[in-house]
C-alpha positions in Angstrom: 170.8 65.0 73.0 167.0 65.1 73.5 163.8 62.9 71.9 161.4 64.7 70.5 159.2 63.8 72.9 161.8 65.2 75.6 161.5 68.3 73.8 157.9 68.6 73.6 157.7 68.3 77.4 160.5 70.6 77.8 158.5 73.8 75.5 155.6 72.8 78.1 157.1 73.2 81.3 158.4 76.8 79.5 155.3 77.6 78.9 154.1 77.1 82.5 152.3 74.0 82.2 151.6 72.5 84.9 148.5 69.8 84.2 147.6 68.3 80.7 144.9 65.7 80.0 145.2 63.2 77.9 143.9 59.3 76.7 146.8 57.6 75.8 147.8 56.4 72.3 150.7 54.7 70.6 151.1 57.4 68.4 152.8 59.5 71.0 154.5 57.2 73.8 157.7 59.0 73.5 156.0 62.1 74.8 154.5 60.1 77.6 157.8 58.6 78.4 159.2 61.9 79.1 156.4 62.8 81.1 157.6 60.4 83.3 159.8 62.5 85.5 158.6 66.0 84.3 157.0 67.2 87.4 153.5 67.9 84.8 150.5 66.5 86.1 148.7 64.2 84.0 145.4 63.3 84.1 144.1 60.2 82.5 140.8 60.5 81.2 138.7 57.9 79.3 137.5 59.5 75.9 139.2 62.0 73.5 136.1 64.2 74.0 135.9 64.4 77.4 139.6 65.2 77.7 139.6 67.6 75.5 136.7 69.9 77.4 138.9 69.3 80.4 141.4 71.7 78.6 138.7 73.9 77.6 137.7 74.2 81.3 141.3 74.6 82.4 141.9 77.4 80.2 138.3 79.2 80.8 138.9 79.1 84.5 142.7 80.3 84.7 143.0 81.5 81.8 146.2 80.0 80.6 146.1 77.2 77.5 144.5 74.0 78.4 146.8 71.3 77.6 145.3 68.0 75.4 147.0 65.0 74.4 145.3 62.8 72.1 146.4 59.7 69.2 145.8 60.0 65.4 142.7 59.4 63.6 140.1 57.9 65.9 141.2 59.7 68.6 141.2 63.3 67.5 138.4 63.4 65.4 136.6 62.6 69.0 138.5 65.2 70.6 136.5 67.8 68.3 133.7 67.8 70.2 136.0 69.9 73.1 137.9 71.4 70.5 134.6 73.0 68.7 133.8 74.8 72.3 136.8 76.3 72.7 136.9 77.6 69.7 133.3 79.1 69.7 133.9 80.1 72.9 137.3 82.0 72.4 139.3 79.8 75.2 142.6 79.3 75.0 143.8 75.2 74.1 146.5 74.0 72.9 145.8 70.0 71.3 148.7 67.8 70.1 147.9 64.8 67.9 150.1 61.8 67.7 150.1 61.2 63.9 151.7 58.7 61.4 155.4 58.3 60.6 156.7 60.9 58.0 157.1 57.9 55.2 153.6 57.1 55.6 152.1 60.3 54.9 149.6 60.6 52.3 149.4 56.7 52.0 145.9 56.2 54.2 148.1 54.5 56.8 146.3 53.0 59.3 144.5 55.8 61.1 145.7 59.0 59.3 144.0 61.9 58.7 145.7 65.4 57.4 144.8 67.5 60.4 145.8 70.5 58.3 143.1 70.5 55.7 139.9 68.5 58.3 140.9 70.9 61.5 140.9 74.3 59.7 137.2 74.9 61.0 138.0 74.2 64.6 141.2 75.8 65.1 143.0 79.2 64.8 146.1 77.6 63.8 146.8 73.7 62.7 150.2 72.5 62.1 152.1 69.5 61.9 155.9 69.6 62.8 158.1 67.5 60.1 161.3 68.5 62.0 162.4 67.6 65.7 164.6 70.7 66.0 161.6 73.0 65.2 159.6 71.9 68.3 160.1 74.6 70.4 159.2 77.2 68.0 155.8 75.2 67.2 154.9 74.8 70.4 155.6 78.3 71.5 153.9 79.8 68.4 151.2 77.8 69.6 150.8 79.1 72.9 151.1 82.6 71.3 148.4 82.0 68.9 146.2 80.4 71.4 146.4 83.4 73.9 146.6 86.5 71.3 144.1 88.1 69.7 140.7 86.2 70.4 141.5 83.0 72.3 140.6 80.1 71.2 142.6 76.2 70.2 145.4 75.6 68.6 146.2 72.4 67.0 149.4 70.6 66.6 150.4 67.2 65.1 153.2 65.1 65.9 154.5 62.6 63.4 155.6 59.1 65.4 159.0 59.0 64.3 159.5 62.8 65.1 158.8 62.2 68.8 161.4 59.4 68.6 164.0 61.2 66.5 167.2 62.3 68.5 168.2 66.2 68.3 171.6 67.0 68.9 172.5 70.1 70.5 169.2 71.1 71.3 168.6 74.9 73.1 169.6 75.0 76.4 166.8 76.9 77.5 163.8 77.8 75.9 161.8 81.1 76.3 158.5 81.1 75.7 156.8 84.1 73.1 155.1 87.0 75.4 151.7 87.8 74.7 151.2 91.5 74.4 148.6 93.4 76.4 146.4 95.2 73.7 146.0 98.5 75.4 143.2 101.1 74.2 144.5 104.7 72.7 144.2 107.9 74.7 141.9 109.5 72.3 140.1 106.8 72.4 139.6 106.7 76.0 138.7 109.9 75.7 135.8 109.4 73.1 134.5 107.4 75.1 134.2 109.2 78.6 132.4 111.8 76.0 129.8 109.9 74.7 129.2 108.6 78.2 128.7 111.9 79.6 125.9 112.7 76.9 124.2 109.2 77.6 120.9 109.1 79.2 120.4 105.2 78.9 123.6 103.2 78.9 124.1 99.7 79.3 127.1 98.0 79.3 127.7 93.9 78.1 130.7 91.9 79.3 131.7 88.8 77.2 134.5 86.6 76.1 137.7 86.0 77.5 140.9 87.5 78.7 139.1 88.7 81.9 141.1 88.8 85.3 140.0 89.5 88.4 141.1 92.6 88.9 139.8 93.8 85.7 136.2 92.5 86.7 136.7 94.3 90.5 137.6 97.4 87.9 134.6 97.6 86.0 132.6 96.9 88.9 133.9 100.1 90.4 133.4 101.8 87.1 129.9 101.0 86.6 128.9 102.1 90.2 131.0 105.5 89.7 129.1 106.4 86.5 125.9 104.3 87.1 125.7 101.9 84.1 123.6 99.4 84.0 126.1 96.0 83.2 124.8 92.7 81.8 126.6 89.2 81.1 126.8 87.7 78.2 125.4 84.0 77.9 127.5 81.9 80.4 129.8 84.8 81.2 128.2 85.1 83.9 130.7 85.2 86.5 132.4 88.7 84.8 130.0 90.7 87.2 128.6 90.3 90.8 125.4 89.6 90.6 124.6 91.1 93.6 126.1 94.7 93.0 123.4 97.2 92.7 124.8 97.8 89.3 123.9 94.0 88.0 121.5 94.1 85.2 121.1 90.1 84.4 122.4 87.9 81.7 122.0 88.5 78.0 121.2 85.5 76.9 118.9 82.5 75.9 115.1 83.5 77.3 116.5 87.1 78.2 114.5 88.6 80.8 111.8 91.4 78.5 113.2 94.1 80.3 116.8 94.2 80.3 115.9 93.4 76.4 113.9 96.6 76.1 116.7 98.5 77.6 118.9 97.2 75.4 117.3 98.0 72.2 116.5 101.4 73.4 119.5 101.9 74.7 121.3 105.3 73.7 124.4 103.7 74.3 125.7 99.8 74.0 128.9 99.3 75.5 130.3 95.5 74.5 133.3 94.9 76.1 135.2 92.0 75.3 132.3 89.7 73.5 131.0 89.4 70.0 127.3 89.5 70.3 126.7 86.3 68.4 123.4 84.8 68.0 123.0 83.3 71.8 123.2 86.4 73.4 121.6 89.0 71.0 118.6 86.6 70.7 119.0 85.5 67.3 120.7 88.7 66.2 117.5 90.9 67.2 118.9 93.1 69.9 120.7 94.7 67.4 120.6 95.3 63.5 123.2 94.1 61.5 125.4 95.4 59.5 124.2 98.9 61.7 122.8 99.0 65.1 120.4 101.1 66.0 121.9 102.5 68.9 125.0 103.4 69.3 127.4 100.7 69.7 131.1 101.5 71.4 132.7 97.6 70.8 135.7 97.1 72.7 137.5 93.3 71.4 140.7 92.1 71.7 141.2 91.2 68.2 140.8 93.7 65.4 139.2 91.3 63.0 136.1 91.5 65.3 135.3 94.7 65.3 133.0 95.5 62.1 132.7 92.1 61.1 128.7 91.6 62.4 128.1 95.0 63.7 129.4 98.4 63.0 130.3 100.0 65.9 130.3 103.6 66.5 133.6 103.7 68.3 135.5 100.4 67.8 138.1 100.4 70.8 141.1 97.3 70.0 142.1 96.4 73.3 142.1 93.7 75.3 139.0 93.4 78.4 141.9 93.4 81.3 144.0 96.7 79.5 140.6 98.5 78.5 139.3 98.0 82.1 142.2 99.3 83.7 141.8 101.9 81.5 138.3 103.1 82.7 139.4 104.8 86.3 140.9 107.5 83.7 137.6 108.3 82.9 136.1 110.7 85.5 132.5 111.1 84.7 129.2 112.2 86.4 126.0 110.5 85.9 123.5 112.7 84.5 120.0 113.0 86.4 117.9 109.8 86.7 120.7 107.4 85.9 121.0 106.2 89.8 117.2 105.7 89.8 117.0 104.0 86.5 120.2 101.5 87.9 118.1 100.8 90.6 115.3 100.0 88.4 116.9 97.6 86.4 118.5 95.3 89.7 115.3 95.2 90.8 114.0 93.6 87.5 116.8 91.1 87.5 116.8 90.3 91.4 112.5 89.6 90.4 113.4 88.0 87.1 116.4 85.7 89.1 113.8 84.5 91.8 112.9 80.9 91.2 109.2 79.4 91.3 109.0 77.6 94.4 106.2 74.9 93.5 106.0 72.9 89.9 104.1 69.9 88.3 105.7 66.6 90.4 107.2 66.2 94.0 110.7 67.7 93.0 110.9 71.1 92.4 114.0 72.8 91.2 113.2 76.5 92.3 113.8 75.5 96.2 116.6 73.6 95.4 118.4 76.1 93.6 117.3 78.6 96.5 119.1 76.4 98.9 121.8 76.0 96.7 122.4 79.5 96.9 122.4 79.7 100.5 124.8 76.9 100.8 127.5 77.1 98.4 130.5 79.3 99.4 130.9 82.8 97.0 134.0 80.8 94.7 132.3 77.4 94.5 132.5 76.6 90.9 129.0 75.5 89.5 129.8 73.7 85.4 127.0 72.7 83.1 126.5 71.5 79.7 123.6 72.2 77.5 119.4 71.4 78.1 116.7 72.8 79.7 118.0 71.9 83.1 120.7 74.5 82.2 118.4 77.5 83.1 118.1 76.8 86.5 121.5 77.8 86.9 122.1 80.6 84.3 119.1 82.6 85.7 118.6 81.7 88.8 121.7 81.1 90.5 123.6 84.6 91.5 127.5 84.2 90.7 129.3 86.8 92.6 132.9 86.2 92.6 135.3 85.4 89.2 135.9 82.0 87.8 133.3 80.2 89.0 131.4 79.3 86.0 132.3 76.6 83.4 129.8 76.4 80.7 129.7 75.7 77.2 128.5 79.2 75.0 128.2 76.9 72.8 125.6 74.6 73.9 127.3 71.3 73.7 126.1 68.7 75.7 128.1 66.0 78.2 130.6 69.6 79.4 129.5 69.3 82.8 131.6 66.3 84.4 134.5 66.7 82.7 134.7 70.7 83.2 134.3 69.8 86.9 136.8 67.2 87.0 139.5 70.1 85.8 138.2 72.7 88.1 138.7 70.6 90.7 142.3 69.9 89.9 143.1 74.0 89.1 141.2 74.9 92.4 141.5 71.3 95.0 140.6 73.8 97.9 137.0 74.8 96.3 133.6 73.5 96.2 132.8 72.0 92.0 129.6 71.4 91.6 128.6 70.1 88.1 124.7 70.6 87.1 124.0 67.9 84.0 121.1 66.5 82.4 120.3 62.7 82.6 121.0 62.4 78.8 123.9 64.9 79.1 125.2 63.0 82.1 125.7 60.1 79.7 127.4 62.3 77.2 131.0 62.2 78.7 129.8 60.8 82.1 132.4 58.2 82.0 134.9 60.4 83.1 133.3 60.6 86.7 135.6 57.6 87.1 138.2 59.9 86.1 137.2 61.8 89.1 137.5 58.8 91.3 141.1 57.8 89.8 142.6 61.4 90.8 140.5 61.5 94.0 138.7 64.4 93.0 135.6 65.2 95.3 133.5 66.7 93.0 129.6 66.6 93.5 127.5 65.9 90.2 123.6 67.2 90.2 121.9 65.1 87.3 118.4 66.0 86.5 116.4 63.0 85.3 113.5 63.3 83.4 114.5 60.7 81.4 113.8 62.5 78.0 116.0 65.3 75.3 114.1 67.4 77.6 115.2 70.9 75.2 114.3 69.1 72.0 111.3 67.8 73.1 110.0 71.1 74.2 110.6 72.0 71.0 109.2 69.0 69.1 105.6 69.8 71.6 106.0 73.4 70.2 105.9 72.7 66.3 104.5 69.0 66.2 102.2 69.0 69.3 101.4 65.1 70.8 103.9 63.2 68.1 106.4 61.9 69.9 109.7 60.8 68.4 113.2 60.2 69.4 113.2 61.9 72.6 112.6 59.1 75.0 115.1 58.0 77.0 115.9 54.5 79.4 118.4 55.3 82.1 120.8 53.6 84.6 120.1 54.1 88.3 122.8 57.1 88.6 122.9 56.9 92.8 123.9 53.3 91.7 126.6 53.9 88.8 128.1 56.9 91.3 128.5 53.4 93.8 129.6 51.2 90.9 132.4 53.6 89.9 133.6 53.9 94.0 131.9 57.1 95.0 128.3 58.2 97.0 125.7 57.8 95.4 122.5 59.9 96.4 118.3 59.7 94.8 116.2 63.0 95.2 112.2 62.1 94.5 111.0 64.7 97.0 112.6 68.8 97.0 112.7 68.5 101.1 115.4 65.4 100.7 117.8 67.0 98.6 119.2 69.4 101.3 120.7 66.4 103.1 121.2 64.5 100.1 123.6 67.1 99.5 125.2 67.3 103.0 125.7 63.8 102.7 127.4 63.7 99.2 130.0 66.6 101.0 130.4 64.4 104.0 131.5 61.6 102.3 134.7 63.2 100.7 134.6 61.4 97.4 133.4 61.9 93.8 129.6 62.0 93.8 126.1 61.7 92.0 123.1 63.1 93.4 120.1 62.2 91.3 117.0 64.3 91.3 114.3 62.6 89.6 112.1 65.4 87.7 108.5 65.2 86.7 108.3 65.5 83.0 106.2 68.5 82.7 108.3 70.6 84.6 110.4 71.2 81.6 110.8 75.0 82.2 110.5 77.2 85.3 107.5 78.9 84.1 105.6 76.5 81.1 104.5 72.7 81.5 105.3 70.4 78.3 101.4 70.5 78.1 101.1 74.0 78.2 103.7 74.3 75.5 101.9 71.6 73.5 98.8 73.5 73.6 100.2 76.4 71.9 101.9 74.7 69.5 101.8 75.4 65.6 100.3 72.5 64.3 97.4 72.7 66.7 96.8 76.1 66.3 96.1 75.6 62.6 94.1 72.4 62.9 
C-alpha cells in the first residue's frame, strides 16, 4: 500500500526528477514525508515566488520540467509571478498545489481557491486530482503536456486528504508518457532549400525552447555553409555563438538599426522555433501582421502557432532540435555577395556589442562588462531580471556556448537570484553570475539566503542607483522633471550579503570592481557585489537629462 504522497514522489522519480523547490505548507506534508528517503533533492526556498522561477530556471537551462511545490491559497497565488514567466516564455514546469480536503470544497475553507477556473491564464493545463489511484496518470500527463507542443507550466492540485489516503495495490512500476520528436516533412525540407537558393538577403531568427546543444552546433554549421545571417531572439541569446562570423545580434528590446533594416528588407525571414511576439519584433513593427512583407518560412513546434500572428509563407511543424537536424539535408550554395553581406552584418553587431567605456559618475558599466567578458569562462551562466541594467548584458555581453543565459522574456523583475540559485544546483561545477537591479535585487532577494543554506557559491552583481531606473526613464521621457514614485531608500547590500553569512563586496570606482570580483570568487561562498551607479547613467548611450530634454511635455511647452 502507498500514500498519496508516496505516490506522487514515486511518478517523480519516473519522470527523472531529480531536484524540486519548494516552501513548505501543511497542505502537502505527506508529500514531504515521502520525500524523506526519496533520493530527490529539495531545495527550500523562502517565498512561493521565488521558488517557483527556480523551476522556471531549471527547466530553461536543461530543459526538462522544473519541479515546484507550493500550499493552497496564499501560497500559490504568490507562486504566479514564476508561473506567468514560464508560461510567456514557453518553459517547461510542472507546479503542484496543496489544496483543501475534498469535503471542504466549494465552502471558502480556510485558504481555498479553485485553481481550475483562477490558473487557466497561466497554465497549459490545470487540474486537481480527486482520486489517489489516478496520481500517476496526472502527474505523467503533466509532464507530457508541459514538454509537448510549446512548453510551458503545468499546474496540478492536490486535495489534503488525497495525499493522505492509502491506495491499495498501487502499479508496481510506473512509465512515464514519451514526448514525441515533431520532425519536419520531406517536401517540406525540400521547399525550403528552394526558396533558399533563390534568396538574395536571408536572415534567419532563433527563439523559444526545445533547443539542445547539438541542434544549436547544427544550425551553426548550417548558417556558415549557406551564409545566413542568424539573430537571437530577446534573451535567447545563448541559441547562437556570438562570436561566429555568421552572428547577426539579438532581436530584441533597442534592436541595433541595422540588423532591423535587414530584417524588414529581408527577402527571406526564417523563424525557427520562436513566435515573434512584441519584445522581439519591436512592438510588432518588423513585420506586418496578419501578412508579412517578406517572406516568412515559420518553423514552431506546436501547430497552433503557426498562422496565429503571422502568416507564414511556408509554415514548417517541427520541433527546433528535429528541424535542425534536418538542415544538413539541405545542400545549398550561397549566391554571389552573400559571404560579403554576412561579413557585413558581424561587423555591425561586433560595433553595435562594444560598450562605452566612460559615463556620467565614477562607475562605469562598459569597462566592467568588458572585463567581464574577459574573465568569465565560455559556460559561465550570467541570469537577470528585468530594468535598464538588463542591457548591459543582453547587448553587450557575447554568449558563446548553450545554456548559459537565464532571463525572463518576459520582463519580470526579482528573476535574477533565484534563477542563479537553480543554475547553480543543475550545473555546481560552473561559474553563475546573477546581474540584478537594486530594486529588482529586493524583489526575490531573500532567497540569497537560500543560496547560503544549500552552500551555493553564486556571485550577485546589483546595480544601485537607487531608483525604478526603466520607469523613470520613461516617466523623464513623457513627464519631463515631475518626479513620482521612482525613488528608492536601500540597505547596504555588501552588508546584507554579510548579514545573511556570505562576502559582501561595494564598487564606487570601475578600477575596484576587477578585484571586488576576484575576491567574491576567492571567498567560496554566496556573494553580493554592489556597484553603486550614478543616476544619469541610466542607458549606455543617453543621460536621464538628455532624455528629459527630449521629452513630450517639454517639447510642447
Amino acid at each position: 500500500m502507498r500514500t498519496g504522497g508516496q505516490l506522487i514522489v514515486d511518478a517523480l522519480k519516473a519522470n527523472g526528477v531529480e531536484r524540486l523547490f519548494c516552501v513548505p505548507g501543511e497542505s502537502y506534508l505527506a508529500v514531504l514525508d515521502a520525500l524523506v528517503d526519496s533520493g530527490v533533492g529539495v531545495t527550500v526556498c523562502r517565498q512561493e515566488g521565488g521558488a517557483a522561477m527556480m523551476a522556471d530556471s531549471w527547466g530553461r537551462l536543461t530543459g526538462k520540467p522544473g519541479v515546484c511545490f507550493v500550499t493552497r491559497g496564499p501560497g500559490a497565488t504568490n507562486a504566479t509571478a514564476g508561473l506567468h514567466i514560464a508560461r510567456q516564455d514557453s518553459i517547461p514546469m510542472v507546479l503542484f498545489i496543496g489544496q483543501v480536503q475534498r469535503d471542504a470544497r466549494e465552502r471558502e475553507a480556510f485558504q481555498e481557491v479553485e485553481y481550475r477556473r483562477a490558473f487557466t491564464e497561466f497554465a497549459k493545463w490545470v487540474a486537481e486530482i480527486d482520486d489517489p489511484a489516478r496520481i500517476p496518470e496526472f502527474v505523467n500527463r503533466a509532464f507530457s503536456v508541459a514538454q509537448s507542443g510549446r512548453p510551458g507550466p503545468v499546474v496540478l492540485a492536490l486535495p489534503e486528504d488525497v495525499l493522505r489516503e492509502m491506495v491499495e495495490n498501487p502499479p508496481a512500476e510506473i512509465l512515464a508518457n514519451p514526448v514525441p520528436a515533431i520532425h519536419p516533412g520531406a517536401a517540406q525540407i525540400k521547399d525550403l532549400a528552394e526558396r533558399l537558393a533563390r534568396a538574395e538577403r536571408p536572415v534567419m531568427i532563433l527563439g523559444g525552447t526545445r533547443w539542445t546543444e547539438g541542434a544549436v552546433q547544427q544550425v551553426e554549421r548550417f548558417a556558415e555553409r549557406a551564409q545566413i545571417p542568424v539573430g537571437c531572439s530577446f534573451r535567447r541569446q545563448m541559441l547562437f555563438d556570438h562570436t561566429h562570423p555568421c552572428y547577426a545580434g539579438d532581436v530584441g528590446i533597442g534592436i541595433n538599426p541595422a540588423l532591423a533594416d535587414e530584417i524588414t528588407n529581408s527577402d527571406l525571414v526564417l523563424l525557427v522555433g520562436g513566435r515573434f511576439s512584441e519584445m522581439p519584433s519591436s512592438g510588432y513593427t518588423l513585420m506586418d501582421i496578419p501578412h508579412p512583407r517578406q517572406p516568412l518560412v515559420h518553423v514552431h513546434a506546436d501547430s497552433d502557432e503557426l498562422g496565429r500572428v503571422y502568416r507564414p509563407t511556408l509554415a514548417i511543424n517541427a520541433d527546433p532540435a528535429s528541424f535542425a537536424e534536418a538542415l544538413s539535408a539541405i545542400d545549398t550554395a550561397p549566391s554571389p555577395g552573400r559571404a560579403e553581406r554576412v561579413a557585413r552584418i558581424h561587423d555591425a553587431y561586433l560595433t553595435w556589442s562594444t560598450p562605452p567605456e566612460t559615463g556620467p559618475g565614477d562607475v562605469h558599466m562598459g569597462p566592467i562588462i568588458n572585463w567581464l567578458r574577459d574573465h568569465l569562462p565560455e559556460d559561465a551562466i550570467l541570469t537577470n531580471g528585468a530594468g535598464n541594467y538588463a542591457t548591459w548584458v543582453h547587448r553587450y555581453v557575447r554568449f558563446q556556448k548553450f545554456a548559459t543565459q537565464a532571463a525572463p522574456a518576459s520582463g519580470s523583475m526579482g528573476y535574477g537570484v533565484p534563477a542563479a540559485v537553480a543554475a547553480k544546483q543543475a550545473f555546481p561545477e560552473r561559474t553563475v553570475v546573477a546581474f540584478a537591479g537594486d530594486g529588482c535585487f529586493m524583489m526575490h532577494g531573500q532567497e540569497f539566503a537560500t543560496a547560503i543554506q544549500h552552500k551555493l557559491p553564486v556571485i550577485i552583481v546589483v546595480v544601485n542607483n537607487s531608483m525604478y531606473g526603466t520607469i523613470r526613464m520613461h516617466q523623464e521621457r513623457d513627464y519631463p522633471g515631475r518626479v513620482s514614485a521612482t525613488e528608492l531608500t536601500n540597505p547596504d547590500f555588501a552588508a546584507l550579503a554579510r548579514a545573511y553569512g556570505g562576502h559582501g563586496e561595494t564598487v564606487e570606482r570601475t578600477q575596484d570592481f576587477a578585484a571586488a570580483f576576484q575576491r567574491a570568487e576567492a571567498s567560496g561562498i554566496p556573494a553580493i557585489i554592489e556597484v553603486k551607479l550614478d543616476q544619469q547613467a541610466i542607458t549606455p548611450t543617453r543621460t536621464l537629462e538628455q532624455i528629459s530634454g527630449s521629452g513630450v511635455t517639454k517639447a510642447r511647452s
